[in-house]
N, C-alpha and C positions, 0 to 999 in steps of 0.2 A: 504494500500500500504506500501510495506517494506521500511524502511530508508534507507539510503544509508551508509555504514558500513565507519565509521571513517576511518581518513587516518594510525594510529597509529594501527586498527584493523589490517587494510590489509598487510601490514609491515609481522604481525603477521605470517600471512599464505602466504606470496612471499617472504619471508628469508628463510624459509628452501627450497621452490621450486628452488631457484636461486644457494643457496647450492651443493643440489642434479646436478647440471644442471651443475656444475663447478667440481665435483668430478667425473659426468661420463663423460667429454671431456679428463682430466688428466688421467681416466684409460683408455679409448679409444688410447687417444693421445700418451701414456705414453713413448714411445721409445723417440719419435719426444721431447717430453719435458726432458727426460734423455740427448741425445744427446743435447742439448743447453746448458742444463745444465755444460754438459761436456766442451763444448766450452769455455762459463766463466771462470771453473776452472784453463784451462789449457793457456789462452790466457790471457796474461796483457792489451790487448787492451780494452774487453772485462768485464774484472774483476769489473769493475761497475756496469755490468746486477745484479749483486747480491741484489744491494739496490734499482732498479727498482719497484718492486712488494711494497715492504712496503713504499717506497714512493709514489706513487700510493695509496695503502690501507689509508696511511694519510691524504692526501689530500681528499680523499672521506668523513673520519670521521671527518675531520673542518668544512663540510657542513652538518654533521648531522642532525643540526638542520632547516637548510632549506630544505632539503630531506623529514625530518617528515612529511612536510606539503604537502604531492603531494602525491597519491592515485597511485600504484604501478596497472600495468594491463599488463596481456601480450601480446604482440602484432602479431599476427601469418602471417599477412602479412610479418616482419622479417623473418619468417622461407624462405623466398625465397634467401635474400644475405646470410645465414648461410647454403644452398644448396650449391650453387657457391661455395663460401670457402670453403666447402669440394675438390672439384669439383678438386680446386684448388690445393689443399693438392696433392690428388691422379695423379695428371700432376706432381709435384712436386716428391712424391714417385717412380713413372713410371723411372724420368729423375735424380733422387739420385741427389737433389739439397738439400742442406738442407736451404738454405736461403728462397727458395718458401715453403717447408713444414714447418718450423719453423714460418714465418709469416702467415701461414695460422690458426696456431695452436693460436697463440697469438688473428688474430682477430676470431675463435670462441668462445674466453673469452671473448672476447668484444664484440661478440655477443649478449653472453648469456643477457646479460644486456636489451635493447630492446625487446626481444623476450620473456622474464622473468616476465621483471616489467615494459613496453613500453618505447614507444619514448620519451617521456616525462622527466622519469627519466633517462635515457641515455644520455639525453641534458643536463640533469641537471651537468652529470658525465664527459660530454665532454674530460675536459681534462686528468682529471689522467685517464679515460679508455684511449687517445690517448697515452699518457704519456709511457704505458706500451709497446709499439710497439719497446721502447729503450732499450726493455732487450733485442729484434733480435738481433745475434749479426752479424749483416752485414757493410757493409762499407770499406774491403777489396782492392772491385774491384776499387776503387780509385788509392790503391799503389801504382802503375805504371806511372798514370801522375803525381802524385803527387811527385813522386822519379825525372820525366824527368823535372820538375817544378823545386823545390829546388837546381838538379844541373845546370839547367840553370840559375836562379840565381847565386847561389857561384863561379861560373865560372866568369861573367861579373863583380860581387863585385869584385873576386880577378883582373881581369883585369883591374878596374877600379881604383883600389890599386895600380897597375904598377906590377906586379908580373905576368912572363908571364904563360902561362898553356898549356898542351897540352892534350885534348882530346879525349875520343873514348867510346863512348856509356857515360855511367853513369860513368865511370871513368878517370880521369884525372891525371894528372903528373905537379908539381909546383918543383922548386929548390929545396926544403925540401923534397919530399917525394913523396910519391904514395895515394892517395885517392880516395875511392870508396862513390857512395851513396847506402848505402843500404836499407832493407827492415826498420829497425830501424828508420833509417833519413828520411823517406817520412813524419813522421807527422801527420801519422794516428791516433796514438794515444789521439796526444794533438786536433787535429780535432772532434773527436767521443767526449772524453772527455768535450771538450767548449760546446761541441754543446747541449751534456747533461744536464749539470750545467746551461749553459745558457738560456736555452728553461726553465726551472725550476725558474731559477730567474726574468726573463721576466714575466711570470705566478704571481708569488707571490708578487711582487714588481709595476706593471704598471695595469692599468684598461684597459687603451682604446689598442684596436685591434693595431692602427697604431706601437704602441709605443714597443709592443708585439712585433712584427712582426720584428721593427727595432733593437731593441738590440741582437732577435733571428741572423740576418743578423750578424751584426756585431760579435758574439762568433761563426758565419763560417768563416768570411774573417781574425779576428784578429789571430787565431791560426796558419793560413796558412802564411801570411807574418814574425808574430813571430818565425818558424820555420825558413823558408829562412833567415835569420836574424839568429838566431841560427844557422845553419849549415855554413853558414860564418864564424862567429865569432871563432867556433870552429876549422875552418879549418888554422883562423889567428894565434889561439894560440898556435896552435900547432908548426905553421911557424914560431913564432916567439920564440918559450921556444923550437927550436929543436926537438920537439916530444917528448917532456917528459911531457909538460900542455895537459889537455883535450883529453885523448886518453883512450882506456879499459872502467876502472868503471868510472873514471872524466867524458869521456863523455856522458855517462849515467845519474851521480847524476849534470853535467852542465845543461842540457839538461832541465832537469823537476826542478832546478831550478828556470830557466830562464822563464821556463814556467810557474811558480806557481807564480812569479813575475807579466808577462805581463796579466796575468786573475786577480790578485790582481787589477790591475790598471783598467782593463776593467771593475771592477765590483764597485771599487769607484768612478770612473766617471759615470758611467750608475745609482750611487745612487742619486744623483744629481738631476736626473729627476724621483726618486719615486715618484708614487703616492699610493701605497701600499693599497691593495685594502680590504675591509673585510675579516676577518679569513672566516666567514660563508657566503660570494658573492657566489651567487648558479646565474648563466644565464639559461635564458631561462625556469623558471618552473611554471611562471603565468599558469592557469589551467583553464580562464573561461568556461562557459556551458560546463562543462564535462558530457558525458552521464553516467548513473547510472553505478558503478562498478561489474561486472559480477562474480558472486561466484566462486570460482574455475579455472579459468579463467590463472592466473599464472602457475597452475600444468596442467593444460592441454597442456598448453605453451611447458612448460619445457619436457613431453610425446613425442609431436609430436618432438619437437628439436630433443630429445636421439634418434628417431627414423630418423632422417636425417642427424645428423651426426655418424650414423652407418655403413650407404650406401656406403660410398667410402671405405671402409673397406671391406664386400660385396665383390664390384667391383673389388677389388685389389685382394680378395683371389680367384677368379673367374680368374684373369689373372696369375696368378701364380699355377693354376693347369693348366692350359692351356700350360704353359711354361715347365712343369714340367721334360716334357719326352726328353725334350733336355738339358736335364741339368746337364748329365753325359755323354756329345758326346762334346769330344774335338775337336776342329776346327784344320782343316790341313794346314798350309802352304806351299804353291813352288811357285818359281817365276824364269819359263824360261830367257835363255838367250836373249835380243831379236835378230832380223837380224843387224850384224856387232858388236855385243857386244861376250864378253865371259867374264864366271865366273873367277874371281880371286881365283888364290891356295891358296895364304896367303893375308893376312889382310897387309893393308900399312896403312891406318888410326888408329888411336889409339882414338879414339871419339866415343862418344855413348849416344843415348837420354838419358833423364832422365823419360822413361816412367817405371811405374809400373804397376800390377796388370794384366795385359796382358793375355788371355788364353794361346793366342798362340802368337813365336812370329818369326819374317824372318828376319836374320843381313847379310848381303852378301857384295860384291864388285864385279863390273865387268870392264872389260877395252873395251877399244879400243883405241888399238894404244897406243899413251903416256897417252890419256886420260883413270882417274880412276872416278868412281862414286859408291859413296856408298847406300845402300838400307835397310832403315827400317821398318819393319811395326808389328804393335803394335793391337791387332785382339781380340776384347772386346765382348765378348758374359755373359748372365745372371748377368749383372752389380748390382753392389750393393752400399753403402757409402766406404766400400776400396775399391772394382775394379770397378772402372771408367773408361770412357777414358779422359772426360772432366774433370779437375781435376786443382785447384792449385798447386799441386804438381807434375802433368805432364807438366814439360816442356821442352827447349832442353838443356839448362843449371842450374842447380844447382847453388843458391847462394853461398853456401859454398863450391863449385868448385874452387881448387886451381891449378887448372892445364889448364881451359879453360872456356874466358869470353865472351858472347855476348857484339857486339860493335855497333851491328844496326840492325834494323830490315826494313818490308815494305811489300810490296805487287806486284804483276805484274800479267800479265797473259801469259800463254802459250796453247800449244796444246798438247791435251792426247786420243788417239784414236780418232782424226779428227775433237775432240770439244774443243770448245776454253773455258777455264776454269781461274779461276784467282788461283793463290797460293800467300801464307804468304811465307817471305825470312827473310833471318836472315843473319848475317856472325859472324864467330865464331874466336876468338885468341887463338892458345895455346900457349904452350911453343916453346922454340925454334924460335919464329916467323912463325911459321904452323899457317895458313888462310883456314876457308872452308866455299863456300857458301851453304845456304842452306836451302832448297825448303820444304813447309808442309800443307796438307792437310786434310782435312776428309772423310772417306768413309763412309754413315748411310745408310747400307741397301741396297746400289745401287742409292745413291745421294751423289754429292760430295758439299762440302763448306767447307769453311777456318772460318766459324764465330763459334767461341763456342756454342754463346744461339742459333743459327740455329740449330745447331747438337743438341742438347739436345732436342728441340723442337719435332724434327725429332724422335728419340728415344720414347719421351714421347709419341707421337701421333703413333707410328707403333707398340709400346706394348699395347696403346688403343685398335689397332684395331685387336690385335690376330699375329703381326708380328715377335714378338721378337723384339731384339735389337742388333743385329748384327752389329758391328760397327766396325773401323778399323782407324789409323791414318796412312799415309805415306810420310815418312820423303828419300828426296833423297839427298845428299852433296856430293861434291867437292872440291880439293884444287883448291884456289884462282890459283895457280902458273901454273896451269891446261888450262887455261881455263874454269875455274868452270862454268859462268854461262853457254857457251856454250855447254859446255858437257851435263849439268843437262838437255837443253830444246832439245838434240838430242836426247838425251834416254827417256825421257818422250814422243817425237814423237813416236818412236821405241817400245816402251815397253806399251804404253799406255792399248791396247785390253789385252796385258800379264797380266797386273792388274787388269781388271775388272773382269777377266776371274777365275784369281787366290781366290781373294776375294768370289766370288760367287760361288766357287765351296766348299770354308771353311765355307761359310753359310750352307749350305745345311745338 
C-alpha cells in the first residue's frame, strides 16, 4: 500500500496548480481587474487598494510555517460557490455595475484557494484571503448620508455656539459666510481609511474574536464622529480668522491632520489591551483522520474551475450577439402635447439635468395657461460602463454647479395613465431666487421605479432573458412661483399614456 505523500511533497505539485488557476481568472477577468485598477489610481479615496494584495501576500507568508504542515487537496464540491460568483459577475456585467463585477472578480481569487488546495487551507488563510475584499473599491454609496450626517451636526454645534444659521439642503449661511458640505467633507475617506488600518490592527494585535471584532467597531464609529468634529471646527475657524484660517489647501492639509491625530490616539489606547498574537497563529488547521491525499487531485481542481469560470463569458458573448442587430438603430423620440397642454416656442427655464450618455434625448416645455412644465427624458439603449442610465454621475445637479443647488429632496406618489405610481422630488435654487420642483423616475423596458438597484436589476434580468435594455429616465419640473407641484401632477394625469406610448415606440 502507497504512503501517503508528505505535506511538503504536495505543496510541491498544488503551487503551480493554484498559480495557473490565479493567472487564468486575471486573463479571463482582465478588463474587470484593469478597471479597478483604474479606480485606485485615479481616486484618493481608494489609493490604499494598492497595498491591499501585498498585505494580504504577507500575512499568508508569516504563517508559512504552519501552512507547511496541512496537506493541500482540492476541493470540487467548491467548484459550486465559484459557479455562482460567476453567475454573479455576469448580472453585474449585464447591469455595468462595476462594484458587483469587481467583487465578484476579487472572490474568485479567493476562491481559487478552496477549490485548489481545500477547505482546510483556506481556513487556515481566512483572513488575508478576507483581507483582500478591501482593494473593492466601494463604499461611495454612503456619501450622501454621511454629507446629511456631518451637516446636521455642524449646524447644531454652531447653534449651540450661539451663532445663528440658516439652512437649505447641505448648505447653510452663518454671519461670516456661505458654507456648503461637500463630497470632500462627508468623511468617506477617513471612514474606508480607519476601517482599513483598523481591521488590520485588530488582526495583528488581539487573539480572541470579541476583542477583534470591538476595536474593528470602534475604527467605524471613531472616524465618523472625528469628522463631525472636524467639519465644525473648520467651519469655526474660519468664522473666526474671517475666512482667511482653514479654507482651499488649509482645509485639506486640516483635515487629515486632524485625522492622523485622532487614529494616532485610537491606536495607543487600543494598545493597551494587546494581546499580540503569534507571527505564525494559523486557526483552524488541526487535520485529524485525514483520508489519504488523492494524486493529482489539485490540477484536476484547478481544470474543472478554468472551465466554470469561463461560462459567464460564454453567456455574455451569446447575449451580445443576440443584441447585436440593434445596435446601430437609434431610438426616436416625441412626446405629444397632451389635452389642455401646448408646446412652448421658447425655452423660459434655463435648467437642465445633469444626465449623460443618452442615445436619444427629448428637452421640451409646454404651458397651460400661466402654468409652464418642463420635460426631460434621457433614453438609454446598449448601455455600457460610460453610457449608463444609473450612474453617479447622473444626477439633477452637479456638485460643481454654480448656478443651481438642490435644497431637498423626497418622494410622493401621483397618477400617470390611471396608475398610481410613487416618484422621487427634489427642489432646485438658482440664481436670481428661480425655484423648480421637480419630479423623476424610471422607465426599464415598460416598468416604472424611482429605486436605482431596482432599475439595474431590471436591466440585468431583461438582457438575461434576450430583452435588451431599453431604458429611459423622466424628469418633469416646474417653477415653484407656478404652482409647481400642481402643474407637475396635472400633466403627469394628462400626459401619462403620451409617455408610455412614446417610450415604447423608441424601443422598438
Amino acid at each position: 500500500m502507497p504512503s501517503e505523500p508528505k505535506p511538503v511533497a504536495s505543496w510541491r505539485g498544488a503551487l503551480p496548480a493554484l498559480t495557473f488557476s490565479l493567472a487564468w481568472i486575471l486573463a479571463w477577468y482582465w478588463e474587470t481587474a484593469q478597471a479597478m485598477v483604474g479606480i485606485w489610481a485615479r481616486s484618493e479615496t481608494f489609493a490604499h487598494a494598492f497595498l491591499v494584495p501585498p498585505i494580504s501576500l504577507w500575512l499568508i507568508w508569516r504563517q508559512r510555517h504552519a501552512l507547511a504542515t496541512l496537506t493541500p487537496r482540492g476541493s470540487l464540491t467548491m467548484l459550486v460557490p465559484a459557479v455562482l460568483t460567476g453567475f454573479v459577475w455576469l448580472l453585474g456585467e449585464l447591469a455595468a455595475i462595476n462594484a458587483v463585477t469587481q467583487l465578484a472578480l476579487v472572490a474568485l481569487l479567493v476562491l481559487t484557494v478552496p477549490v485548489v488546495l481545500g477547505s482546510r487551507v483556506a481556513l487556515a488563510m481566512a483572513f488575508p484571503l478576507a483581507y483582500l475584499f478591501f482593494a473593492v473599491p466601494i463604499g461611495e454609496f454612503v456619501m450622501p448620508r454621511m454629507m446629511e450626517w456631518t451637516a446636521d451636526f455642524t449646524i447644531r454645534a454652531l447653534v449651540a455656539t450661539g451663532i445663528p444659521v440658516y439652512r437649505e439642503g447641505l448648505h447653510f449661511v452663518i454671519p461670516s459666510g456661505n458654507w456648503s458640505v461637500v463630497e470632500a467633507c462627508s468623511g468617506v475617506r477617513y471612514l474606508i481609511a480607519s476601517v482599513v488600518v483598523g481591521t488590520l490592527y485588530a488582526y495583528l494585535n488581539y487573539r480572541t474574536l470579541k476583542r477583534r471584532l470591538l476595536f474593528i467597531a470602534v475604527s467605524f464609529v471613531v472616524p465618523i464622529i472625528a469628522n463631525w468634529l472636524r467639519a465644525y471646527m473648520i467651519v469655526m475657524l474660519g468664522h473666526l480668522s474671517g475666512n482667511t484660517l482653514a479654507v482651499g489647501v488649509d482645509h485639506l492639509i486640516y483635515g487629515w491632520l486632524f485625522f492622523g491625530v485622532v487614529i494616532l490616539l485610537m491606536f495607543v489606547i487600543g494598545a493597551r489591551w494587546a494581546e499580540h498574537p503569534d507571527a505564525g497563529e494559523c486557526v483552524g488547521i488541526a487535520a485529524p483522520n485525514e483520508p489519504p491525499t488523492q494524486p493529482g487531485r489539485p490540477w484536476l481542481a484547478a481544470a474543472l474551475f478554468a472551465v466554470a469560470t469561463v461560462l459567464p463569458h460564454a453567456w455574455l458573448a451569446a447575449i451580445d450577439r443576440a443584441e447585436a442587430s440593434r445596435a446601430g438603430v437609434p431610438p426616436s423620440l416625441t412626446l405629444a402635447a397632451p389635452a389642455g397642454w401646448q408646446a412652448a416656442e421658447t425655452r423660459a427655464i434655463d435648467w437642465r439635468p445633469a444626465y449623460t450618455g443618452a442615445r436619444a434625448e427629448f428637452d421640451a416645455e409646454f404651458l397651460q395657461g400661466a402654468r409652464r412644465v418642463g420635460v426631460f427624458i434621457g433614453y438609454y439603449r446598449q448601455q455600457d460602463y460610460d453610457h449608463k442610465l444609473v450612474s453617479s454621475t447622473n444626477t439633477l445637479v452637479n456638485s460643481n454647479d454654480r448656478a443651481w443647488l438642490r435644497v431637498s429632496g423626497g418622494s410622493r406618489d401621483t397618477t400617470l395613465a390611471g396608475q398610481s405610481i410613487a416618484v422621487r422630488t427634489a427642489e432646485l435654487r438658482g440664481a436670481g431666487e428661480q425655484r423648480l420642483v421637480v419630479w423623476r423616475w424610471y422607465w426599464i423596458n415598460g416598468r416604472l421605479t424611482t429605486s436605482d438597484h431596482v432599475a439595474k436589476a431590471w436591466q440585468a434580468f431583461n438582457r438575461l432573458l434576450g430583452r435588451g435594455d431599453d431604458s429611459a429616465v423622466v424628469i418633469l419640473y416646474a417653477p415653484t412661483t407656478e404652482g409647481g407641484e400642481s402643474a407637475l401632477e396635472s400633466f403627469a394625469a394628462a400626459s401619462g399614456e403620451a409617455f408610455d406610448a412614446s417610450l415604447r415606440q423608441a424601443s422598438r
